[in-house]
PARO-453413 format. One record per residue (C-alpha): x, y, z. Coordinates in pm, whole numbers. Each point is the difference from the previous one (the first is absolute). Layout:
BEGIN
+--------+--------+--------+
:     c1 :     c2 :     c3 :
+--------+--------+--------+
:      X :      Y :      Z :
...
+--------+--------+--------+
This chain:
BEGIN
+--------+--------+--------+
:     c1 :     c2 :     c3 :
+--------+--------+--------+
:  -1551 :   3151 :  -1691 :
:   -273 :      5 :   -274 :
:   -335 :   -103 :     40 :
:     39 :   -273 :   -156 :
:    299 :   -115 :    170 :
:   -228 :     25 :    304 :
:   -281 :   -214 :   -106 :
:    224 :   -237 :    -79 :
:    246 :      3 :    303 :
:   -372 :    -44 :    218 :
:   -139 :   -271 :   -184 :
:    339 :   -201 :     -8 :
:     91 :     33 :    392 :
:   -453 :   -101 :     92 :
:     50 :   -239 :   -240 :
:    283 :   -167 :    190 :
:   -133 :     53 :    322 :
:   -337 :   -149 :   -140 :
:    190 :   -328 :   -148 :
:    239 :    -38 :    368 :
:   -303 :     21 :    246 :
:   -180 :   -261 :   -129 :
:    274 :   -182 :   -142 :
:    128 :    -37 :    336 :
:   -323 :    -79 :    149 :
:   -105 :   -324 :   -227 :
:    350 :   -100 :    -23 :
:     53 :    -57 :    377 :
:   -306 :   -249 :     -2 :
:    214 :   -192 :   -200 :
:    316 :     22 :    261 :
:   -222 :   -124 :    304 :
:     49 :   -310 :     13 :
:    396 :     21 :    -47 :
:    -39 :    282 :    283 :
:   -180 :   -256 :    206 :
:    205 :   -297 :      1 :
:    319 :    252 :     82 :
:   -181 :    158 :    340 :
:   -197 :   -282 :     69 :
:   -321 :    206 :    -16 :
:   -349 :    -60 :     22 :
:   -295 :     10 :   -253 :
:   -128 :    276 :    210 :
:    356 :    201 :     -7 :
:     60 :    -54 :   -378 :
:   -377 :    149 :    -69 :
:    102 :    324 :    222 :
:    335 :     60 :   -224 :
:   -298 :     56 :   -302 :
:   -268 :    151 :    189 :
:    240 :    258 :    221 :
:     74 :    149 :   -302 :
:   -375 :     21 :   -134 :
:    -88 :    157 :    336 :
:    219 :    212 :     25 :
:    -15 :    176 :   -328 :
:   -392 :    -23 :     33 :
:     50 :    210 :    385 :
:    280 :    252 :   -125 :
:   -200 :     56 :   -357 :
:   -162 :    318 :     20 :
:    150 :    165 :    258 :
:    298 :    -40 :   -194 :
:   -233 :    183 :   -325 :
:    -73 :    281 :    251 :
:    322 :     62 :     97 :
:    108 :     18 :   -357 :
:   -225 :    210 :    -64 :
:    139 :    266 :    282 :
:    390 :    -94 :    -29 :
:     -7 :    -78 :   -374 :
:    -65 :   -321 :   -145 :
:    330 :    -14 :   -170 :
:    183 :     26 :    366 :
:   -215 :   -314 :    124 :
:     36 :   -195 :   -290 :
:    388 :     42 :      7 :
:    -21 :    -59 :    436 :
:   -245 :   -369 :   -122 :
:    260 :    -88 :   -242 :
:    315 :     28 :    247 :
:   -160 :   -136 :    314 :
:   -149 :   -288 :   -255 :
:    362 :    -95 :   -159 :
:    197 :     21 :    343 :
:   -265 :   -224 :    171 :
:     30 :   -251 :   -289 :
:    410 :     30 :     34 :
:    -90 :   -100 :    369 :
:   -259 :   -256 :    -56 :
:    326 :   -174 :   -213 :
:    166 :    -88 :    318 :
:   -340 :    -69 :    206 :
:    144 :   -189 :    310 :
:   -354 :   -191 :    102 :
:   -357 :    -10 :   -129 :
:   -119 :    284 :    257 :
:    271 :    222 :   -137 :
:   -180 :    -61 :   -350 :
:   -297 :    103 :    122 :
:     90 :    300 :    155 :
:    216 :    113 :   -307 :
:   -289 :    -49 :   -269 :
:   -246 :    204 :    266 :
:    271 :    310 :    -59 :
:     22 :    -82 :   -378 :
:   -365 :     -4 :    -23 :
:     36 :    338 :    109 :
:    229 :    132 :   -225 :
:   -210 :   -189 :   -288 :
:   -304 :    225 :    157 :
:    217 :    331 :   -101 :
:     44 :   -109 :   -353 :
:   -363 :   -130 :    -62 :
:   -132 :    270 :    159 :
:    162 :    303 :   -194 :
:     76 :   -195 :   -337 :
:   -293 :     72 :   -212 :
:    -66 :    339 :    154 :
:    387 :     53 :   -176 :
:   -186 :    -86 :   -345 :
:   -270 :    160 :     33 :
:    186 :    335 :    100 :
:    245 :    -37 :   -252 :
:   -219 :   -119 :   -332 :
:   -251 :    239 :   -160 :
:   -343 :   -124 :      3 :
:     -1 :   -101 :   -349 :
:    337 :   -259 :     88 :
:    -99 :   -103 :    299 :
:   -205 :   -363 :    -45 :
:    305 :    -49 :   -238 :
:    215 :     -6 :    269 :
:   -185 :   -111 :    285 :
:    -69 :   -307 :   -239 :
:    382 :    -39 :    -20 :
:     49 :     26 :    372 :
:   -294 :   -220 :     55 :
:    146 :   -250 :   -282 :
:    338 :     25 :    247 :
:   -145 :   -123 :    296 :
:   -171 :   -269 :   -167 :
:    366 :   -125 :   -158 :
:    106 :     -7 :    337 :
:   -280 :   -221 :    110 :
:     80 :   -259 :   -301 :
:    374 :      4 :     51 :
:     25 :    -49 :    332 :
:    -79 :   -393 :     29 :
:    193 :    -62 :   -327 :
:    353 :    201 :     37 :
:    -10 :     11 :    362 :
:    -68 :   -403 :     33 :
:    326 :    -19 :   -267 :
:    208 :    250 :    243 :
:    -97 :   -170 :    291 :
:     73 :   -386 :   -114 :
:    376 :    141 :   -107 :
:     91 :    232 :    280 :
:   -236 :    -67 :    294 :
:   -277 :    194 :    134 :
:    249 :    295 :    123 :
:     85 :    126 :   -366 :
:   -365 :    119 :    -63 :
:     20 :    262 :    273 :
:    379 :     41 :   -119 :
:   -214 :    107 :   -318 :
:   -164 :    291 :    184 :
:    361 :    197 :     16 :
:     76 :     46 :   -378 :
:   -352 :     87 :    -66 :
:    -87 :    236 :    222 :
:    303 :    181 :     24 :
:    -27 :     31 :   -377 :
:   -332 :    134 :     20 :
:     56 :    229 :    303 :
:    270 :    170 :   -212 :
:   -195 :     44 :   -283 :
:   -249 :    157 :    219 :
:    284 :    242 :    150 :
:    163 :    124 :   -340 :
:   -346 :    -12 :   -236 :
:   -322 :     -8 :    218 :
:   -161 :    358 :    -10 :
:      9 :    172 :    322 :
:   -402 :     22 :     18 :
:   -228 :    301 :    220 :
:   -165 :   -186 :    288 :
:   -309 :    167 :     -4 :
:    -63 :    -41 :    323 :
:    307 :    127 :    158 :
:    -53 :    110 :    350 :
:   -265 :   -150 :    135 :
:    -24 :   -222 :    268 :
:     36 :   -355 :     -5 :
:   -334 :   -232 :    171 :
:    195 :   -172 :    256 :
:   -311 :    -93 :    158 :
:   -206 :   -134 :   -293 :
:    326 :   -186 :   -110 :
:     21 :   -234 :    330 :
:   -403 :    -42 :     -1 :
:     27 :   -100 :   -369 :
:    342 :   -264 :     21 :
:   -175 :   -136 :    312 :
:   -317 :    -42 :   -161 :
:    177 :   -163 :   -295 :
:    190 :   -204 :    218 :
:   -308 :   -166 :    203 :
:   -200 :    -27 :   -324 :
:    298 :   -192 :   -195 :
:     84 :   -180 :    288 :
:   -348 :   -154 :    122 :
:   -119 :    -22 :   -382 :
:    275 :   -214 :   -126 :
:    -14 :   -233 :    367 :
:   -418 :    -16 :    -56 :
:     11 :   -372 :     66 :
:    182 :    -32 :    255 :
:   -244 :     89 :    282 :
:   -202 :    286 :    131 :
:    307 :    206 :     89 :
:     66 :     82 :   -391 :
:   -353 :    149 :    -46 :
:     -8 :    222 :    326 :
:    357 :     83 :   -152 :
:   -152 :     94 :   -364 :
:   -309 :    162 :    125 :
:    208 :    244 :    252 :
:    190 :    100 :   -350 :
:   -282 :     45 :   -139 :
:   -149 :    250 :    251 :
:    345 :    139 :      5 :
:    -16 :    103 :   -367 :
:   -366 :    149 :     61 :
:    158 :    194 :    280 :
:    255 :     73 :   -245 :
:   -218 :    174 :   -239 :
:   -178 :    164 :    270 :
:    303 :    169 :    165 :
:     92 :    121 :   -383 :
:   -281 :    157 :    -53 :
:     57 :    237 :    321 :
:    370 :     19 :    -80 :
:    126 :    342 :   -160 :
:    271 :   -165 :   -186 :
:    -65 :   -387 :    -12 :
:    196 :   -287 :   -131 :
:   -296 :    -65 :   -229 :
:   -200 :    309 :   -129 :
:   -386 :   -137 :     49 :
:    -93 :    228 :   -262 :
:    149 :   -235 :   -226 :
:   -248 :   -286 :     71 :
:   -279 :    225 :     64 :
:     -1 :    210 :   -287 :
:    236 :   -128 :   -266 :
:   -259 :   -276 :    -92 :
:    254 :    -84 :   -293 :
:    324 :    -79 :    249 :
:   -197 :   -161 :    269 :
:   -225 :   -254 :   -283 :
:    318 :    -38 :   -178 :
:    205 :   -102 :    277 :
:   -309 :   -233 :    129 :
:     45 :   -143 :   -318 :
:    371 :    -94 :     31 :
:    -72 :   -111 :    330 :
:   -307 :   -256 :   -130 :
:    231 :    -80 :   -305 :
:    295 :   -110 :    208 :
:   -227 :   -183 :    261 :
:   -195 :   -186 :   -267 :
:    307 :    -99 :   -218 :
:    320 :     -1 :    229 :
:     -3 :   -323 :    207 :
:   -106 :   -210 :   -369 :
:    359 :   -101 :    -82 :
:     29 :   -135 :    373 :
:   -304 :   -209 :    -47 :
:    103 :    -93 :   -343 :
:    377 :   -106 :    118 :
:   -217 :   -250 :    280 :
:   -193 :   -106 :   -344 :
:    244 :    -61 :   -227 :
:    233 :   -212 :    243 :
:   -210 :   -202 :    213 :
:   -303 :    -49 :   -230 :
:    190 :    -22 :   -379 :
:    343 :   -116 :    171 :
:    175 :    210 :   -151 :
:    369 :     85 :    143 :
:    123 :    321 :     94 :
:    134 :    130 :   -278 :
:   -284 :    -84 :   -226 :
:   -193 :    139 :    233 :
:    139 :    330 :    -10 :
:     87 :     32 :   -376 :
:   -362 :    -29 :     -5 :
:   -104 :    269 :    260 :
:    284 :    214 :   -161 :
:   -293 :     63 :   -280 :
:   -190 :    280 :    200 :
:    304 :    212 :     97 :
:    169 :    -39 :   -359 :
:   -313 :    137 :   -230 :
:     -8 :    286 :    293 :
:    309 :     60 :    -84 :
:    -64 :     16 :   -370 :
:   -280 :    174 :    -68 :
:    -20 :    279 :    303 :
:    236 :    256 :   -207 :
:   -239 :    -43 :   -241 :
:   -335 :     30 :    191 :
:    228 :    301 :    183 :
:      9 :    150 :   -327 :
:   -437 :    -98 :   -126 :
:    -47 :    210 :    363 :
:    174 :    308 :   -188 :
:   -207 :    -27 :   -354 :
:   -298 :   -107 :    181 :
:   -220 :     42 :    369 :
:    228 :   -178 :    248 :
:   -327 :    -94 :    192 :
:   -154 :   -148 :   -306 :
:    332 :   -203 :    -69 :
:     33 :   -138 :    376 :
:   -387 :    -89 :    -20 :
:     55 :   -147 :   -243 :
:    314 :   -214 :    144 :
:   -206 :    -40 :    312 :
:   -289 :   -155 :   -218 :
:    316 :   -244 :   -130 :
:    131 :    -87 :    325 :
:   -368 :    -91 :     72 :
:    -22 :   -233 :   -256 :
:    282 :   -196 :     97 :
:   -137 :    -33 :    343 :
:   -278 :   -123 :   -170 :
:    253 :   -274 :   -179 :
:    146 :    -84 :    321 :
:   -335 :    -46 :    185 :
:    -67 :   -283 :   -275 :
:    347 :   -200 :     95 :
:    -64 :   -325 :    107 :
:    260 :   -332 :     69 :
:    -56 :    -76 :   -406 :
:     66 :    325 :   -131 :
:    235 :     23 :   -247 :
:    377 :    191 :     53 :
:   -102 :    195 :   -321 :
:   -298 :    108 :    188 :
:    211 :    166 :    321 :
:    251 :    163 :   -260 :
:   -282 :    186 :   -169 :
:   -143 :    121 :    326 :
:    341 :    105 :     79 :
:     37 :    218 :   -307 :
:   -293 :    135 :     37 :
:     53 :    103 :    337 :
:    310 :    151 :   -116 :
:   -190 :    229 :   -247 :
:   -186 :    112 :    202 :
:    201 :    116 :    242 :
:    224 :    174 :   -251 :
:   -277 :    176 :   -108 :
:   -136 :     81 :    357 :
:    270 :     87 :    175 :
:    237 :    268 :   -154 :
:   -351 :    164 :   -118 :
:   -178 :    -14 :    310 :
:    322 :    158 :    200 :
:     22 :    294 :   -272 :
:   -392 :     46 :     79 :
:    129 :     28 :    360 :
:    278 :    202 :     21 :
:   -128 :    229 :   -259 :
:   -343 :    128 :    217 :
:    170 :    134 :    302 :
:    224 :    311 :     66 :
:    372 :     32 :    -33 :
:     60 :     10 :    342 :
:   -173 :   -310 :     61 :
:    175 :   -222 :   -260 :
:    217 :   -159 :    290 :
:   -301 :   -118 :    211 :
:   -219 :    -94 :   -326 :
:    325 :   -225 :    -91 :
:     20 :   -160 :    352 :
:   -370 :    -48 :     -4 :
:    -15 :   -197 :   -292 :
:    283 :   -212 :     93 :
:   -182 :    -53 :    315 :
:   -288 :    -96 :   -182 :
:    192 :   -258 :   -176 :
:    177 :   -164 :    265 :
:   -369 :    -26 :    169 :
:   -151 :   -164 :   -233 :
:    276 :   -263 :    -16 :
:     -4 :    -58 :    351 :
:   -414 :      1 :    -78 :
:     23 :   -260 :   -254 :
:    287 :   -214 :    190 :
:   -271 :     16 :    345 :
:   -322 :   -131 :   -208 :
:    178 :   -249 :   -171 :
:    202 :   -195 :    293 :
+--------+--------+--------+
């Protein structure tokens, strides 16, 4: 297989895992309440079928990078993609809500082997001077997924029931496992041999746990803060137990000294927190204080995700020609500004208003994402590419859960 025929094959099989996960994600939001009225479930047990998932991925993140990086990151991302398409050909015929819960906890993990490993793939596979090209691509992919999901997978589900969106998961990630199989370069796990942290792995999932657990409960009584400060001492004695560990899940050294992976990766995690949980608030905004419906609603939000998916290639590709920290500064500085916008909302602002803060949101993530992750997984070592991956998924899926905590 040439070289090209490589890059290629790589980009096309991320780039389908990329669009699935989150496709799958958003879309089941949409299923809920069809799920509900069919099991009779709760609020409470409808929320769990979205958040499982989220915690789970968020626990099994970067020990899932680590283990990529010992095993071979191609290995794991084939293992997430089989255990993620048989769970969703079992979620199909879900029996009861608990069922559902328990099934999206195990697809959460096999979404956690894909994540994880994806863009350390890329980055092993594209030459520096290719690289924000296609991690602006794969980027571009996930945020397709994002967009679709309400639109396609509210059509599928009003014509065949809730069932045929996990039916979905079969054709596509069979196709994509396959692809990986027959084109995906066998790739040199640079850390082949060494030990896997059992130890830091439980402290860290358990940690995670407590911390999502109490933070997204916080008003519901004292029990939710004793929860989320525990995980927070948890993930100091986390750290602490790395930095005495010979062969850690998470290399210290990389925070410590690598002042450009730990401040970039603070950076996703304060642009995440600061921006994620705006399309909830502005979903509660657009229906209950501009009445509009549903749909309106969402062909409105659909803004962000849809110039993200637009213009990352592109900013992918200004990261190549130009500093990638300069050019996710400079979408930072944008995403900024259109907090700015939103701070400025009131009941009499105008629709036009929301739709510009929305595109500018967009824009700025295109040009801070795919930039900032090149910045990432270009300052560490080979044989940390795996970990540096699940770490800045991890950082990602924190500063959702941040952003969803400060604003309910």
């Amino acid at each position: 297989m040439t070289r090209k025929d490589s890059h290629s094959a790589t980009l096309f099989v991320v780039c389908i895992a990329h669009f699935l996960m989150p496709f799958m994600m958003s879309a089941v939001g949409v299923a809920l309440p069809m799920i509900g009225r069919e099991f009779d479930a709760s609020a409470m047990q409808l929320g769990l079928v979205e958040t499982t998932y989220v915690l789970s991925a968020s626990i099994f993140l970067l020990a899932m990078g680590r283990l990529g990086d010992i095993h071979g990151r191609r290995r794991i991302f084939q293992c997430g993609i089989v255990v993620f398409t048989i769970v969703g050909g079992l979620l199909s015929q879900a029996w009861s809500i608990e069922s559902m819960i328990g099934l999206r906890f195990l697809q959460g993990m096999g979404g956690s082997m894909v994540m994880a490993t994806t863009l350390a793939l890329v980055v092993s596979t594209f030459p520096a001077e290719e690289r924000g090209k296609a991690l602006g691509i794969a980027v571009a992919s996930v945020y397709a997924g994002i967009s679709c999901g309400p639109f396609f997978g509210g059509a599928l589900i009003n014509v065949f029931g809730w069932r045929a969106l996990f039916y979905l998961c079969i054709p596509l990630g069979t196709v994509t496992f396959l692809v990986a199989c027959l084109k995906l370069p066998v790739d040199r796990a640079e850390a082949a041999g060494e030990p896997f942290d059992w130890r830091g792995s439980m402290v860290y999932a358990l940690s995670l746990l407590l911390l999502i657990t109490g933070s997204s409960s916080l008003d519901r009584g004292l029990w939710a803060w004793v929860l989320a400060a525990l995980g927070v001492a948890g993930l100091l004695l986390f750290l602490a137990l790395e930095a005495r560990t010979e062969y850690p899940l998470l290399n210290i050294s990389l925070l410590r000294d690598n002042r450009v992976f730990a401040f970039s990766s603070l950076a996703a995690l304060l642009n995440y927190a600061a921006t994620f949980g705006v399309t909830f608030f502005f979903s509660l905004y657009l229906q209950y204080v501009k009445g509009l419906n549903p749909f309106d609603a969402g062909a409105i939000l659909i803004v962000q995700p849809v110039v993200q998916t637009l213009f990352s290639p592109l900013c992918g590709r200004l990261a190549d020609r130009f500093p990638a920290a300069l050019v996710a500064t400079i979408g930072m500085a944008l995403c900024a500004a259109g907090l700015g916008i939103a701070a400025t909302v009131s009941a009499h602002t105008s629709v036009s208003v929301v739709i510009l803060m929305l595109a500018v949101l967009g824009l700025g993530f295109a040009l801070f994402s795919s930039p900032n992750v090149s910045v990432i997984m270009g300052s560490v070592e080979a044989r940390y590419l795996g970990v540096a991956s699940g770490f800045n998924s991890s950082m990602r899926t924190l500063g959702m859960m941040t952003s969803m905590t400060i604003i309910t």
